[in-house]
C-alpha positions as a Markdown table, in Angstrom:
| # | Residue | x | y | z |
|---|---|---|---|---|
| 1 | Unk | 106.3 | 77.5 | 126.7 |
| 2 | Unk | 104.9 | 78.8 | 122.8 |
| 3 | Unk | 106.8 | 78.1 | 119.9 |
| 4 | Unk | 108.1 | 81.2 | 118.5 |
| 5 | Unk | 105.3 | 83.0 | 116.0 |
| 6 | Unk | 106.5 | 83.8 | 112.8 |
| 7 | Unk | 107.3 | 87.3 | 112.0 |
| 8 | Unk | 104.2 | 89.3 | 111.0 |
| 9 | Unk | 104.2 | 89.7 | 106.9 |
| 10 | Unk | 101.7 | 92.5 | 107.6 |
| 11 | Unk | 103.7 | 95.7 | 109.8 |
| 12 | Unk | 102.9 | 99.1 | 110.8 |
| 13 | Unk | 102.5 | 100.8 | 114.1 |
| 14 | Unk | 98.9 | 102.6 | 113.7 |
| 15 | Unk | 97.1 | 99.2 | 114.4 |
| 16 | Unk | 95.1 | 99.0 | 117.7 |
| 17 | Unk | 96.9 | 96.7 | 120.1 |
| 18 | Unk | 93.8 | 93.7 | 120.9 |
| 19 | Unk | 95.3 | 90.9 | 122.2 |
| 20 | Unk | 98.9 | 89.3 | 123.0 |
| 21 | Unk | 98.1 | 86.1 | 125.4 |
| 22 | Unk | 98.9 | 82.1 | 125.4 |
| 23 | Unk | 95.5 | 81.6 | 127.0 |
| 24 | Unk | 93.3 | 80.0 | 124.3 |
| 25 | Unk | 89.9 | 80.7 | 126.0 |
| 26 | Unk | 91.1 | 84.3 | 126.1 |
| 27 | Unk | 91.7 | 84.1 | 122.3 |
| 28 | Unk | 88.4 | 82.3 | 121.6 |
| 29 | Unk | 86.3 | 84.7 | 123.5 |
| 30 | Unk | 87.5 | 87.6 | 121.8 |
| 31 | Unk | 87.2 | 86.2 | 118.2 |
| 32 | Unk | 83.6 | 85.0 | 119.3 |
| 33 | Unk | 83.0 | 88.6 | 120.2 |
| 34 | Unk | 84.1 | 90.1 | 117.0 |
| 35 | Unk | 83.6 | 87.4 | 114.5 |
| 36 | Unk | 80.5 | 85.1 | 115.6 |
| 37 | Unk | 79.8 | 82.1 | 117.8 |
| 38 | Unk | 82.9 | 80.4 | 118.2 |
| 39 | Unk | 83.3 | 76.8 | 120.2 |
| 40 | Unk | 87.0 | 75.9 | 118.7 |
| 41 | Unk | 89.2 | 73.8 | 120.4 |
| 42 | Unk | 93.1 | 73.6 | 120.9 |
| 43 | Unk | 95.0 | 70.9 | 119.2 |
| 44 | Unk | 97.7 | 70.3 | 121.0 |
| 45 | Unk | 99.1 | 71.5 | 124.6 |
| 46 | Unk | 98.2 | 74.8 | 125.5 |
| 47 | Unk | 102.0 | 75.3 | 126.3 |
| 48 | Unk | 102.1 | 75.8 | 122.1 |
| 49 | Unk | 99.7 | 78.0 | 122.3 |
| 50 | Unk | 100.3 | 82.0 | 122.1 |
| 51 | Unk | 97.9 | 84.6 | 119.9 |
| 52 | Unk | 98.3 | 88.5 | 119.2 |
| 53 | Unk | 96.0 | 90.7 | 117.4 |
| 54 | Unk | 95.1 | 94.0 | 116.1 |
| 55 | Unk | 92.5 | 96.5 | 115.0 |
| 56 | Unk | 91.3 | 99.6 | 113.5 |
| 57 | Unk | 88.3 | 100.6 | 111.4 |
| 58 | Unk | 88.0 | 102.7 | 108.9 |
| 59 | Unk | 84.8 | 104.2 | 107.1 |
| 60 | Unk | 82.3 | 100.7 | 106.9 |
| 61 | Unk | 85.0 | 98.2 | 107.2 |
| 62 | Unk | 87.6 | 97.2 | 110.2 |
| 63 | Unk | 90.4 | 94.8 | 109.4 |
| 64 | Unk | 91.8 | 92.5 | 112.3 |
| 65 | Unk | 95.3 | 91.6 | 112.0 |
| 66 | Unk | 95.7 | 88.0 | 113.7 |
| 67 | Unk | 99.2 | 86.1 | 114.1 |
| 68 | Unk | 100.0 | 83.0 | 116.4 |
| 69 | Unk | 101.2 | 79.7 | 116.9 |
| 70 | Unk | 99.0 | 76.5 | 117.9 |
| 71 | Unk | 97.1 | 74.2 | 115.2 |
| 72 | Unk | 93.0 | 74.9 | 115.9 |
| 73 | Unk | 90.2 | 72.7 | 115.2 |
| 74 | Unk | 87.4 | 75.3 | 113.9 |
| 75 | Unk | 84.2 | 75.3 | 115.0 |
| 76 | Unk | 82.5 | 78.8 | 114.3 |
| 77 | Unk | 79.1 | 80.9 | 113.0 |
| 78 | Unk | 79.4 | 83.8 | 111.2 |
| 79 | Unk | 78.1 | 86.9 | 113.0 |
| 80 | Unk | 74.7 | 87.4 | 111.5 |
| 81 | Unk | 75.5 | 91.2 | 111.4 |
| 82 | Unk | 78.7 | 91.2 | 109.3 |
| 83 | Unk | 80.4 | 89.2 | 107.1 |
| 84 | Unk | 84.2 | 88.4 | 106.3 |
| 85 | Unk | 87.1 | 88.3 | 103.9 |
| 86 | Unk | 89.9 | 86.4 | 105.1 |
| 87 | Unk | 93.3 | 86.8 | 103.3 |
| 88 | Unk | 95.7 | 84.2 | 104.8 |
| 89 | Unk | 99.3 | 85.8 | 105.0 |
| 90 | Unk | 101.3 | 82.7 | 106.0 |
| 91 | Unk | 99.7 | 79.5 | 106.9 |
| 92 | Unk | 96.6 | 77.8 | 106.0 |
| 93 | Unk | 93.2 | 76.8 | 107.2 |
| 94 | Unk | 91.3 | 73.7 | 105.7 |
| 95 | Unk | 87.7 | 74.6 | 106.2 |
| 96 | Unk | 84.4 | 73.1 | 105.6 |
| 97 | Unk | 82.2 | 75.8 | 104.9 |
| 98 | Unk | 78.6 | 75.2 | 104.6 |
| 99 | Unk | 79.4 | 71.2 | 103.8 |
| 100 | Unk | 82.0 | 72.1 | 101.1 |
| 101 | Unk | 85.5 | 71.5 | 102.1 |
| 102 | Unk | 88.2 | 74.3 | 100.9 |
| 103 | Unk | 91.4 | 74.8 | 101.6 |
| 104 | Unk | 92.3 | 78.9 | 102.0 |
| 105 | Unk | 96.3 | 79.5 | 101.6 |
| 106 | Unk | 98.3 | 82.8 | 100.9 |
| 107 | Unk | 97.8 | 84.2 | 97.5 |
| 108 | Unk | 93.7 | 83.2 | 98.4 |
| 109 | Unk | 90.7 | 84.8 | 100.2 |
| 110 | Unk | 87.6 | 83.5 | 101.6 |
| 111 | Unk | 84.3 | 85.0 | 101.6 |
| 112 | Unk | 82.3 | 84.1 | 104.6 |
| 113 | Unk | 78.8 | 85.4 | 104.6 |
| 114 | Unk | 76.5 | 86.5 | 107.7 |
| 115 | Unk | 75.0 | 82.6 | 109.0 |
| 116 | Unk | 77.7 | 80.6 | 107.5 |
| 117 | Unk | 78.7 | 77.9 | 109.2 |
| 118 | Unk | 82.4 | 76.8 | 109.3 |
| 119 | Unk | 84.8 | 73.7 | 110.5 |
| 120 | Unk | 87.8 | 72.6 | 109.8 |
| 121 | Unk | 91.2 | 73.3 | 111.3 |
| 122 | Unk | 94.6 | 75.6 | 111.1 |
| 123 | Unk | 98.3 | 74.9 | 110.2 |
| 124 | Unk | 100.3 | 75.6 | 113.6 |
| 125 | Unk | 101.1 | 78.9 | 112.9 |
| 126 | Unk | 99.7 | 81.3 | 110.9 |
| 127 | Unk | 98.8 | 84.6 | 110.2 |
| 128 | Unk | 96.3 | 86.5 | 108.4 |
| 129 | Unk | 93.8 | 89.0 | 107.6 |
| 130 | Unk | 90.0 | 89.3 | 108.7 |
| 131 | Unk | 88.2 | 92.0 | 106.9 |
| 132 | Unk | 85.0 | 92.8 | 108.5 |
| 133 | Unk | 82.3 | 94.0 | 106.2 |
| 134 | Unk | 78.6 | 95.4 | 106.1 |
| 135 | Unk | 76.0 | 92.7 | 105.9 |
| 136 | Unk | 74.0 | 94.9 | 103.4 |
| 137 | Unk | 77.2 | 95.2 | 101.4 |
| 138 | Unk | 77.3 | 91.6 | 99.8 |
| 139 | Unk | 74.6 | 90.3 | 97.6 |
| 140 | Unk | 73.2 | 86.0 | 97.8 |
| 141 | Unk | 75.0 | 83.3 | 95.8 |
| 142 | Unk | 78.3 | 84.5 | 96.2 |
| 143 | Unk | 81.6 | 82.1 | 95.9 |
| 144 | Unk | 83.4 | 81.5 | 99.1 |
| 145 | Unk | 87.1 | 80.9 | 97.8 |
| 146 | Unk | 88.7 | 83.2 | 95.7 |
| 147 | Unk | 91.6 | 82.7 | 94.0 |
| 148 | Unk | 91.2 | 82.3 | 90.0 |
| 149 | Unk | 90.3 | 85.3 | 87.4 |
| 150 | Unk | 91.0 | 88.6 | 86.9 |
| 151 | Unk | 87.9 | 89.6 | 89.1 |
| 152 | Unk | 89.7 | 87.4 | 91.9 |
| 153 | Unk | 92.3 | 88.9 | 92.2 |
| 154 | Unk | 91.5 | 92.3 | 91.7 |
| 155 | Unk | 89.8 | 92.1 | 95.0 |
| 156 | Unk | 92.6 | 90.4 | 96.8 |
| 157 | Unk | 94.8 | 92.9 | 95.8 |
| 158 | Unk | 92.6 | 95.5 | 96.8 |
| 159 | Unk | 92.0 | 94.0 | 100.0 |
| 160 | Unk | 95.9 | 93.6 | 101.0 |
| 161 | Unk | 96.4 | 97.9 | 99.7 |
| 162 | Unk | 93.8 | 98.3 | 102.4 |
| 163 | Unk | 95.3 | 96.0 | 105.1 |
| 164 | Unk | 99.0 | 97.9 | 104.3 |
| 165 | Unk | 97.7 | 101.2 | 104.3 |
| 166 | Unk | 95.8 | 100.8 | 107.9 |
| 167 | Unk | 98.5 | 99.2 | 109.5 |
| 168 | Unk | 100.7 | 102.2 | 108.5 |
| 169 | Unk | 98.6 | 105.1 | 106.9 |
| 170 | Unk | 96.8 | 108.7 | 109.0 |
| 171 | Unk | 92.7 | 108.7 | 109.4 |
| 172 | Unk | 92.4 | 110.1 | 105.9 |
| 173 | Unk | 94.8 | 107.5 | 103.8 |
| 174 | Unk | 93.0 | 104.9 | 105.9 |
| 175 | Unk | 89.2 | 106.7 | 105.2 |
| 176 | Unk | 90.2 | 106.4 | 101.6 |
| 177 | Unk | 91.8 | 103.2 | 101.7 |
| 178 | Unk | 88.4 | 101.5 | 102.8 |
| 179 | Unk | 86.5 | 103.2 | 100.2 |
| 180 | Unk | 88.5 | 101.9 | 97.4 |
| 181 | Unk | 88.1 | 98.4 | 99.1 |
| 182 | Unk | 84.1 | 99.0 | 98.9 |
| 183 | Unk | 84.3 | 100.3 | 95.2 |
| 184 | Unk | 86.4 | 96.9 | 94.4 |
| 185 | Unk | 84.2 | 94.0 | 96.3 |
| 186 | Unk | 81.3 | 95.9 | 94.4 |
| 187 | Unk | 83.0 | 95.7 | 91.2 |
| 188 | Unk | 83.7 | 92.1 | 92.2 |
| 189 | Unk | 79.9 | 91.2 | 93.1 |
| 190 | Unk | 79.1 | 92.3 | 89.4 |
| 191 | Unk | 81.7 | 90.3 | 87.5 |
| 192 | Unk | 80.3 | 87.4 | 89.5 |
| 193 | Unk | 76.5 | 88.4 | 88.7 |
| 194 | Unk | 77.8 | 88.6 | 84.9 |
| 195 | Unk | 79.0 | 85.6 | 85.2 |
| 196 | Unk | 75.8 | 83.5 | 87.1 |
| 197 | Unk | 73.9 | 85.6 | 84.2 |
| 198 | Unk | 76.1 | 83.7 | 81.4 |
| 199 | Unk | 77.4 | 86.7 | 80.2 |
| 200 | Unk | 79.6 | 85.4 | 77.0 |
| 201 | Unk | 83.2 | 85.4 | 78.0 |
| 202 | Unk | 85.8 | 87.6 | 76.0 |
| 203 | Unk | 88.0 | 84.9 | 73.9 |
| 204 | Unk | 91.1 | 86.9 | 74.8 |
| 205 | Unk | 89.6 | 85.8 | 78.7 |
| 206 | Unk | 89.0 | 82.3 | 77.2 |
| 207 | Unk | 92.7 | 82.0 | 75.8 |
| 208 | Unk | 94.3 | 83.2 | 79.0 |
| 209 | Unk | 92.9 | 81.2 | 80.9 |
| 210 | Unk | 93.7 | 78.3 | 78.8 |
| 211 | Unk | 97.3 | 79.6 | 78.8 |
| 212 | Unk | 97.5 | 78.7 | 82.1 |
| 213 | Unk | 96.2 | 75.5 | 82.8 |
| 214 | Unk | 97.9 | 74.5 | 79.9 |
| 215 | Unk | 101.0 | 76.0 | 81.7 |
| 216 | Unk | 100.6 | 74.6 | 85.1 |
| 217 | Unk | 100.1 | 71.5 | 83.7 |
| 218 | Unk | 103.1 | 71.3 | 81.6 |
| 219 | Unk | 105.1 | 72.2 | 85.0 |
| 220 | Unk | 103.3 | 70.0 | 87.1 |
| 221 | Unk | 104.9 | 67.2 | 84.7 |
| 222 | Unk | 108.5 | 69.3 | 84.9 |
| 223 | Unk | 109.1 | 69.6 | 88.3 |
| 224 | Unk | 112.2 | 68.1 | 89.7 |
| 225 | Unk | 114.2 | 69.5 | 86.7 |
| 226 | Unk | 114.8 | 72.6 | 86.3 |
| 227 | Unk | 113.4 | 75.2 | 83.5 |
| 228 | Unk | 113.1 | 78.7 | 82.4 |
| 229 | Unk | 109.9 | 80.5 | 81.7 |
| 230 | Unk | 110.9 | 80.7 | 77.5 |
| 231 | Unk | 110.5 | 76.7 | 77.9 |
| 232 | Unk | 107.3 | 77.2 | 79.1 |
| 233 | Unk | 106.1 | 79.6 | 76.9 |
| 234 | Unk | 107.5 | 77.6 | 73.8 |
| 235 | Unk | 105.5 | 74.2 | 75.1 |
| 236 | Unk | 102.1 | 76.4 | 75.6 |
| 237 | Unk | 102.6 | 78.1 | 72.5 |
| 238 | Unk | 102.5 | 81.5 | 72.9 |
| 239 | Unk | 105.8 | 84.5 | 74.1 |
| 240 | Unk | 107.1 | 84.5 | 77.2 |
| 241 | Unk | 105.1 | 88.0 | 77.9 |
| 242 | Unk | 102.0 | 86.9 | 77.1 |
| 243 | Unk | 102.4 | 83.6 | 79.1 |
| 244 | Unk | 103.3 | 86.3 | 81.9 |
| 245 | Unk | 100.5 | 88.4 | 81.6 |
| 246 | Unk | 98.0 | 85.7 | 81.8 |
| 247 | Unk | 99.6 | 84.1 | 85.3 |
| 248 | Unk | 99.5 | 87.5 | 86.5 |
| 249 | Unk | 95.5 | 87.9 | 85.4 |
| 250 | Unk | 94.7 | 84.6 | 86.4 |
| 251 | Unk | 96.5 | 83.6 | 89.5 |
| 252 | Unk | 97.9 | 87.0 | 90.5 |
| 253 | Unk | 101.6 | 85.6 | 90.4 |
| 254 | Unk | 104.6 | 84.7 | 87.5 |
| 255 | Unk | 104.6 | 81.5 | 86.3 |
| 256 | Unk | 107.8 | 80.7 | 87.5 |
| 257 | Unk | 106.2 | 81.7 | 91.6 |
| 258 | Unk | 103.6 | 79.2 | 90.6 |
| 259 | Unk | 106.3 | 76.7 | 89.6 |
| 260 | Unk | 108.0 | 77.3 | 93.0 |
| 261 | Unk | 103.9 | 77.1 | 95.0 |
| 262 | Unk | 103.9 | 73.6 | 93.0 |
| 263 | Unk | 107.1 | 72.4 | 94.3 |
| 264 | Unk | 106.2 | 73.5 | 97.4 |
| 265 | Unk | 103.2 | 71.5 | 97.6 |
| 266 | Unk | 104.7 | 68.1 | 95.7 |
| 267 | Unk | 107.0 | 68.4 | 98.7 |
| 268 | Unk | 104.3 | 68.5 | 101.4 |
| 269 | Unk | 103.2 | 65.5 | 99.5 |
| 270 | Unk | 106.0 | 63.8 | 99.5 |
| 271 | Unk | 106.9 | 64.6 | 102.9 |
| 272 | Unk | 103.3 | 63.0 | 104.0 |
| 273 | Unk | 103.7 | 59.8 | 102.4 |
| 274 | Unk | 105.1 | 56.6 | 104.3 |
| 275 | Unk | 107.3 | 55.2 | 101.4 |
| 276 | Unk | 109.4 | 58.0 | 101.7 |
| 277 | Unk | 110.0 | 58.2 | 105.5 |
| 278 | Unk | 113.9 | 56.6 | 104.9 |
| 279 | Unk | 114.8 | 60.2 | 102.7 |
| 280 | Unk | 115.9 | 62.9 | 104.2 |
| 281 | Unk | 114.0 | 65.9 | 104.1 |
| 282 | Unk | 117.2 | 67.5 | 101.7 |
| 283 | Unk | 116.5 | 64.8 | 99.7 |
| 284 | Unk | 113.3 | 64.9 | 99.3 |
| 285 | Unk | 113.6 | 68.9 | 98.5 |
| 286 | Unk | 115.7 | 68.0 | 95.5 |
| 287 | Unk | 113.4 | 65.6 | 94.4 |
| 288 | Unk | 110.6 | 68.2 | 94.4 |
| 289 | Unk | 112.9 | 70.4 | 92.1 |
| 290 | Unk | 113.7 | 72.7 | 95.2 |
| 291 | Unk | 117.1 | 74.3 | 96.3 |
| 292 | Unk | 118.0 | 72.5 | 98.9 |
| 293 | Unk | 118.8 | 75.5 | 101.8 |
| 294 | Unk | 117.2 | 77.3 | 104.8 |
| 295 | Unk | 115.6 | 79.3 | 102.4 |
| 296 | Unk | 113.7 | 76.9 | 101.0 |
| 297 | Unk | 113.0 | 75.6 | 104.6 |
| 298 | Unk | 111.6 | 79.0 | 105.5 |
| 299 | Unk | 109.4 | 79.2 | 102.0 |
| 300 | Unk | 107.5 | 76.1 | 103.4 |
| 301 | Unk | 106.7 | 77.2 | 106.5 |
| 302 | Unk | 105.6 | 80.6 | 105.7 |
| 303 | Unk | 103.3 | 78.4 | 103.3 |
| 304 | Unk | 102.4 | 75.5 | 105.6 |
| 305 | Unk | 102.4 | 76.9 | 109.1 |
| 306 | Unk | 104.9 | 74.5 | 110.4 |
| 307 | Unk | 108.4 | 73.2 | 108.7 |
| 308 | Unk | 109.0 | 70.4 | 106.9 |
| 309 | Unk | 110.7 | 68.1 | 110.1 |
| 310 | Unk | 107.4 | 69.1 | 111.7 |
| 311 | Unk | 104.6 | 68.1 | 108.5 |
| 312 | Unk | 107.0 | 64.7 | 108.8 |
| 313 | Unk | 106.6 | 64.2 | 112.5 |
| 314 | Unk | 103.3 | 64.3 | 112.1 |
């Protein structure tokens, strides 16, 4: 029998019912059919398998809503005639697209372009968006993980308005929504031409920027005590708003929600390595800086794709 999926992030009843199955070949021939050649396979029993997804277009663009259970070992081509914004909602893939290896988690997008090849594999559960998108629409030498800059997340942003407002909006909200959509990822191709070009950066761009890696790496060095964001602010220099607005800019989230992403990961870490298999997993929480609770249980695997027992098991 499937393992429970998680409940979907992403709601709204005006979504076209695709698929609801535990047969992976089922899954795979109709994500070959909408996204490209597709020859995954199944890690795992196909007992832990189970998939549901949904559709609708609107204007040039469709969105597919995809949510299941099952870790997959990817093996796919992008459709020649489209190409693709994913926006993982919980879970992550590890991908190696084109030879470079990314890793795609929420808060992130990928860009896959018409003939790009891509392996890797998926967290065991996950859910997410696939935006589909005109061929003509995107120009050559684009980046295929977003996730840093204003320009970034502008588009990610954009994308998820989209995603919310088909899953739950009439014809004309969603005729509208995907226009907006097309008016961002074009605004996004030409900050990335800009910057290919060598446009100067703005210094105030410059100094955010360095705002926040000096931030992250200040917590990165903090985190299994506790602080407050004026601590932060006082060891990068600079007020507590302004340290704000740049993790907004930059990595679309507070500096404190990139504090908890950080714990978060130093616990996967942690949880991973063999010298620490005689702590318990509320141990080893605490020692990431994390609450130890069900809550913090349920952050992970809405991160992860699977809870922390199961990243240990493994």
């Amino acid at each position: 029998m499937a393992s429970a999926a998680p409940k979907p992030i992403l709601r709204g009843d005006q979504l076209q019912p695709l698929l609801n199955t535990t047969d992976f070949d089922q899954w795979r021939s109709v994500v070959g059919s909408n996204l490209g050649d597709h020859s995954s396979d199944l890690l795992g029993p196909p007992s832990a398998f189970s998939a549901r997804m949904r559709f609708r277009s609107a204007g040039e663009l469709a969105l597919l809503h995809m949510l299941g259970t099952g870790a997959i070992r990817l093996n796919r081509i992008q459709s020649q005639a489209q190409a693709v914004l994913w926006i993982p909602l919980q879970g992550v893939s590890h991908e190696v697209v084109n030879g470079d290896a990314l890793t795609a988690e929420p808060g992130m997008a990928m860009l896959l372009r018409p003939g790009d090849r891509l392996e890797g594999h998926t967290s065991r559960q996950l859910e997410g968006l696939s935006i589909l998108l005109p061929a003509a629409r995107i120009q050559a030498g684009l980046p295929t993980l977003l996730h840093r800059g204003e320009a970034d997340q502008a588009l990610i942003g954009a994308a998820r308005r989209f995603a919310e407002l088909l899953a739950s909006a009439a014809e004309a909200s969603a005729d509208a929504a995907a226009a907006a959509l097309c008016d961002a990822m074009e605004s996004w191709q030409m900050a990335m031409e800009a910057q290919r070009g060598g446009r100067p950066e703005r210094i105030t761009a410059i100094r955010r920027r360095q705002y926040v890696s000096d931030g992250c790496l200040w917590m990165a060095d903090q985190l299994e005590q506790p602080f407050e964001i004026s601590a932060l602010a006082k060891a990068v220099g600079v007020s507590a708003r302004t340290l704000q607005y740049a993790f907004l800019q930059e990595l679309g989230c507070t500096p404190m929600a990139e504090a908890k992403r950080q714990r978060l990961h130093r616990l996967r870490q942690l949880l991973q390595d063999p010298e620490q298999c005689s702590r318990s997993v509320a141990e080893l929480m605490g020692a990431s800086g994390l609450l130890v609770c069900g809550a913090t249980a349920g952050d992970y695997r809405r991160r992860f794709g699977e809870s922390p027992r199961q990243t240990r098991a493994q």
